[in-house]
PLY file of the C-alpha trace (Angstrom):
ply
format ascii 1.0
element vertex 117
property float x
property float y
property float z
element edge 116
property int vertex1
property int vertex2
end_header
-73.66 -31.69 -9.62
-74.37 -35.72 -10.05
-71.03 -35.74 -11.34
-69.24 -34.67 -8.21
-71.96 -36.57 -6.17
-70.64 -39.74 -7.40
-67.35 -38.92 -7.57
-68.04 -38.20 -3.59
-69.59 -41.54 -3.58
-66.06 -43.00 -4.84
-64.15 -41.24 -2.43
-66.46 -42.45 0.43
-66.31 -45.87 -0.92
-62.25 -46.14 -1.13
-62.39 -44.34 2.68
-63.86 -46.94 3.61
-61.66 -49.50 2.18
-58.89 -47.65 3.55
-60.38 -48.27 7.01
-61.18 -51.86 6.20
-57.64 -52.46 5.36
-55.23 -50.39 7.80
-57.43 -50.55 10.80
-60.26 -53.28 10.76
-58.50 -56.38 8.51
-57.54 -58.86 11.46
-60.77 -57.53 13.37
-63.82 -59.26 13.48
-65.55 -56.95 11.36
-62.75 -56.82 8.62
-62.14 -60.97 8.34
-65.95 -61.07 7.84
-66.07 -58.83 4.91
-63.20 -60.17 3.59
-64.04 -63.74 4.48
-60.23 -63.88 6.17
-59.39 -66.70 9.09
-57.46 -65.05 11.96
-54.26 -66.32 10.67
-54.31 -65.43 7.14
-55.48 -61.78 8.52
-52.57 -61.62 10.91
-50.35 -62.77 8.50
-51.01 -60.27 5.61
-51.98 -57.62 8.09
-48.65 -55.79 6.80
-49.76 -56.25 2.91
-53.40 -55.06 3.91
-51.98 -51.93 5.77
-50.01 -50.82 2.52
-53.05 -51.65 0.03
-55.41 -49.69 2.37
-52.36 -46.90 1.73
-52.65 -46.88 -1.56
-56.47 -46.50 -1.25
-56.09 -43.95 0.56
-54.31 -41.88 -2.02
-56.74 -42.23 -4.63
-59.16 -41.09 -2.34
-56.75 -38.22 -1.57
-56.28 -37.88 -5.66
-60.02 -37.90 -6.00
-60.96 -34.96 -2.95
-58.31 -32.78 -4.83
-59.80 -32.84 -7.95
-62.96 -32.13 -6.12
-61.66 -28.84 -4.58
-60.27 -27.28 -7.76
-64.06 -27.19 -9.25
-64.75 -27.53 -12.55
-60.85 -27.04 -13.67
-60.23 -30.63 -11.40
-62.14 -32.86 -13.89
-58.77 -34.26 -15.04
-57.59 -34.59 -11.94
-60.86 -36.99 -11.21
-60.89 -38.39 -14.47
-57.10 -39.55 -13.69
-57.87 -41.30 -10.82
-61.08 -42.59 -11.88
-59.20 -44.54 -14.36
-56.90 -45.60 -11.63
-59.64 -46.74 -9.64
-61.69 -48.51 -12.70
-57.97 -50.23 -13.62
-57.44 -51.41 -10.06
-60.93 -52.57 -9.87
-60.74 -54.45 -13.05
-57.74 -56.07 -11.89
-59.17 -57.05 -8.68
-62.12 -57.96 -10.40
-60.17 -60.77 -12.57
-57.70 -61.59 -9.64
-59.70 -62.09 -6.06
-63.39 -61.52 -7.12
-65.87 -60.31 -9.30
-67.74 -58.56 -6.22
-64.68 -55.51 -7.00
-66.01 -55.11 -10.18
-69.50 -53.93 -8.63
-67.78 -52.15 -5.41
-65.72 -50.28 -7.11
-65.06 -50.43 -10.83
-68.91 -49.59 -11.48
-68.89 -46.41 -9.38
-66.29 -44.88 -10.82
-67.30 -45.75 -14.45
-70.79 -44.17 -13.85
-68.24 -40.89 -12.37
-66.60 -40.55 -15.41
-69.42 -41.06 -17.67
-70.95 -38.33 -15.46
-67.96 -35.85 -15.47
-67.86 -36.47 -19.34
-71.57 -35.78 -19.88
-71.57 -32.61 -18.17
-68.81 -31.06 -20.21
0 1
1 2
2 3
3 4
4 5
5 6
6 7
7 8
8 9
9 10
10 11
11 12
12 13
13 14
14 15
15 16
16 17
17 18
18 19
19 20
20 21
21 22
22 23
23 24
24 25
25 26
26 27
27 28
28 29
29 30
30 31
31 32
32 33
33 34
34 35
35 36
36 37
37 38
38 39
39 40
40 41
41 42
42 43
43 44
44 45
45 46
46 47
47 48
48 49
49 50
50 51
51 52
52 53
53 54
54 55
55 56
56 57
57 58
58 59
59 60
60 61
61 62
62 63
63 64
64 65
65 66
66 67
67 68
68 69
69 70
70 71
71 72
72 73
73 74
74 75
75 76
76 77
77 78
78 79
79 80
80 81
81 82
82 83
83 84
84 85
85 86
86 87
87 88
88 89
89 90
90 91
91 92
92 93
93 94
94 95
95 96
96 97
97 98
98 99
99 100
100 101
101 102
102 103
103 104
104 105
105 106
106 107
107 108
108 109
109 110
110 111
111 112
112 113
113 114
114 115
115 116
């Protein structure tokens, strides 16, 4: 149960990046949290769009394993590790705030899918 709570959590989390990214980045809202000007948002807004994308498919990689029950825990544990290896990487590359956002989340998911086996 905790296990698939914070896998949830994950999935909620990487929702809401998706939004961030293909709807919100040259908003308001979206250069805030991403501390963007309104030029370097409407310049990338293409590159955010397909990054959001890409969120969105873990997310979508992440609610699967979720439906199949207790025979999806590879399926989550796959793209757990996608998600801690993309947060790492984002971690080292644009800011360690990733590392808490979303590496963390999904390391405390797999230690939790792991423990309940």
């Amino acid at each position: 149960m905790i296990a698939n709570v914070l896998v949830g959590l994950v999935v909620l989390i990487h929702l809401y990046i998706v939004v961030l990214e293909m709807v919100l980045w040259d908003k308001p809202f979206g250069r805030k949290v991403f501390g963007n000007s309104a030029e370097f948002a409407t310049a990338s807004k293409v590159l955010a769009a397909n990054q959001g994308l890409y969120n969105g498919f873990l997310a979508a990689g992440l609610i699967w394993g979720l439906s199949m029950g207790a025979a999806g825990q590879p399926v989550q544990l796959f793209f757990l590790g996608c998600v801690i290896v993309a947060g790492l990487y984002g971690a080292m590359t644009v800011g360690i705030k990733i590392l808490f956002v979303q590496t963390v989340p999904a390391a405390l998911a797999v230690a939790a899918i792991l423990l309940s086996r």
